[in-house]
N, C-alpha and C positions, 0 to 999 in steps of 0.2 A: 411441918409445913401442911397448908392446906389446901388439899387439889380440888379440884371443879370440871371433870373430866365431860365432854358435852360430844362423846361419840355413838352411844346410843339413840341419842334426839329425841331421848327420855328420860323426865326428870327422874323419876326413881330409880329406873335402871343403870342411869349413869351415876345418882347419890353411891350407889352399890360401888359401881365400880370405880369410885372418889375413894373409897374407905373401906374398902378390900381390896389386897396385894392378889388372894386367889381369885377374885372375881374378873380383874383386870389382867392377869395371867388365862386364863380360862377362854376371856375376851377377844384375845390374841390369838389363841388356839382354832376359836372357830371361825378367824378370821379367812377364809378361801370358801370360792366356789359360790358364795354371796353377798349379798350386800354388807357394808357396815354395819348400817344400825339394826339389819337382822341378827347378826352375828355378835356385837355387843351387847346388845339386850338378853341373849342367850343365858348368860349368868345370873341375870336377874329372874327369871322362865322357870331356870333349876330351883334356886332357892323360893321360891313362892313355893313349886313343888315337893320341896322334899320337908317344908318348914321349917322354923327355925330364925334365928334373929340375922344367922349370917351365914357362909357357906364354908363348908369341914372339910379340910383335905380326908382327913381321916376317915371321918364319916362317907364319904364319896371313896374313897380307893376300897373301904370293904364291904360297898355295896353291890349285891350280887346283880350279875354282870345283866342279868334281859331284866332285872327288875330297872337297873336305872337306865336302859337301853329305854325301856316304856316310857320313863319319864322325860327323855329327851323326843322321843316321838308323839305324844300324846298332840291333838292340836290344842291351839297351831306350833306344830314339829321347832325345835331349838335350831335344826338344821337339814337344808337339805337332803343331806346325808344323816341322819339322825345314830342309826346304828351305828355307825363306821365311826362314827364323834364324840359318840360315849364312852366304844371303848380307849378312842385316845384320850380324853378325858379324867377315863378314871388311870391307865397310864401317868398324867402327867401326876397326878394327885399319889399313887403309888409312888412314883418317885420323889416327890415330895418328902411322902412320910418318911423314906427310907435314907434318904441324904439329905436333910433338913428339919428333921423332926416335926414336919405337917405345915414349915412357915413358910409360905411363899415369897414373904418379902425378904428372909435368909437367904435370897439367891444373890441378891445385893446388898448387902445391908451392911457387909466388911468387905465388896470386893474393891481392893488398892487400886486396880488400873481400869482403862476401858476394857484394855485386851482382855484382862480377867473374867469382866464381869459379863463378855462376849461370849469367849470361851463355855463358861457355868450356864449362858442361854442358849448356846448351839446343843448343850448335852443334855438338856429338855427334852423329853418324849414331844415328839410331833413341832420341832421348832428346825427350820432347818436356819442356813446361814443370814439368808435375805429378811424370814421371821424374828431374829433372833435382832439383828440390827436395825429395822422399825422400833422393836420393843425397847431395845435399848435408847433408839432416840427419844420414843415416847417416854421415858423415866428422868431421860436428861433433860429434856423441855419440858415437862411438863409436872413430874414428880419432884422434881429439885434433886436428882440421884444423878451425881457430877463425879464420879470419880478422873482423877487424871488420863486424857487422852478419850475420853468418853465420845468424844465428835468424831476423832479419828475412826475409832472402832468402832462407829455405826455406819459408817463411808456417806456416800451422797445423803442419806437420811439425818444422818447429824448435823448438817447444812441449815446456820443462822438463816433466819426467812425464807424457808422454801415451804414449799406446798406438795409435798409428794406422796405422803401417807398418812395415818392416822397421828401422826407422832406430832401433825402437823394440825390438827384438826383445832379449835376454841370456839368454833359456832358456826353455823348455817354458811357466813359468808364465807370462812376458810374450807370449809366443805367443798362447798363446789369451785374454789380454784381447788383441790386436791384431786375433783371427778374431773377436771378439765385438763387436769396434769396428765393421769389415766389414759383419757381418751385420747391422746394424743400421742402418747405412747405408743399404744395400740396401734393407730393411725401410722406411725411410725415403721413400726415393725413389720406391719401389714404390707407396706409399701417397700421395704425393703427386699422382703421374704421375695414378694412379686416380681421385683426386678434383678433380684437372682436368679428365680427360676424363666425368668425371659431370655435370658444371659446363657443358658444351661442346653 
């Protein structure tokens, strides 16, 4: 299947992340604390840096640690947090080699059920449950990786036409219903929070 992943809001960085299972794992990794298509493009950033046709689990999990700490800080920085995200980085890529033999896209590639294939992305260095269920709706919409109960087991994100995360993103227009979702959100909660502690 042929994916067309348009979360970077860059065409190369996101051809990468079409045609790399690590790039688009990676992707997802440095999804927090900023933007999208900062945090997507991130994988692309690495590999310009480190050269190469594509991006190595292997090659990245035994690279020493303040050398590729540099490469994710150099400007302009991969992330915010630059240091704290290479070494989860190289983390997710260690694990990788270690219970996958360096394939990223082995984290689904045989799992039977949603729950499975759930489960195997909650146990991700640096993926917790909520991470873990984006990703997997992003695979199910977007990658064609349906195992049975796949919707179930990414909960509200598995949700035919919704707009709620990247999982949901295909261009500029679905983008910002997905930032409108967010803000609203936010707005939400904010409002909530407030009128508890009024209450209190």
């Amino acid at each position: 299947m042929t994916v067309t992943l348009r979360l970077a809001q860059n065409p190369d960085a996101d051809a990468l992340l079409s045609r790399s299972p690590l790039a688009a794992l990676i992707g997802m990794l440095l999804d927090q604390q900023v933007p999208m298509e900062w945090a997507f493009s991130g994988p692309y950033t690495v590999l310009q840096r480190l050269g190469g046709s594509d991006l190595d689990a292997r090659l990245i999990a035994g690279y020493d640690p303040e050398a590729f700490a540099a490469v994710l800080s150099d400007k302009p920085a991969v992330h915010r947090y630059p240091g704290s995200m290479a070494k989860r980085v190289q983390q997710l890529c260690q694990y990788l080699v270690e219970h996958y033999d360096g394939d990223a896209s082995a984290v689904w590639a045989d799992a039977g059920t949603g729950a499975e294939l759930l489960a195997r992305l909650v146990e991700l260095p640096g993926f917790g449950k909520q991470k873990a269920q984006i990703f997997l709706a992003l695979l199910g919409k977007q990658f064609g990786v349906r195992p049975k109960g796949w919707r179930e087991a990414a909960g509200a994100y598995g949700e035919k036409d919704s707009f709620r995360s990247v999982a949901d993103i295909t261009g500029p227009e679905s983008l910002d219903k997905v930032r409108a979702y967010k803000q609203e959100t936010k707005r939400a909660a904010k409002a909530a929070k407030e009128s508890k502690e009024s209450k209190a």
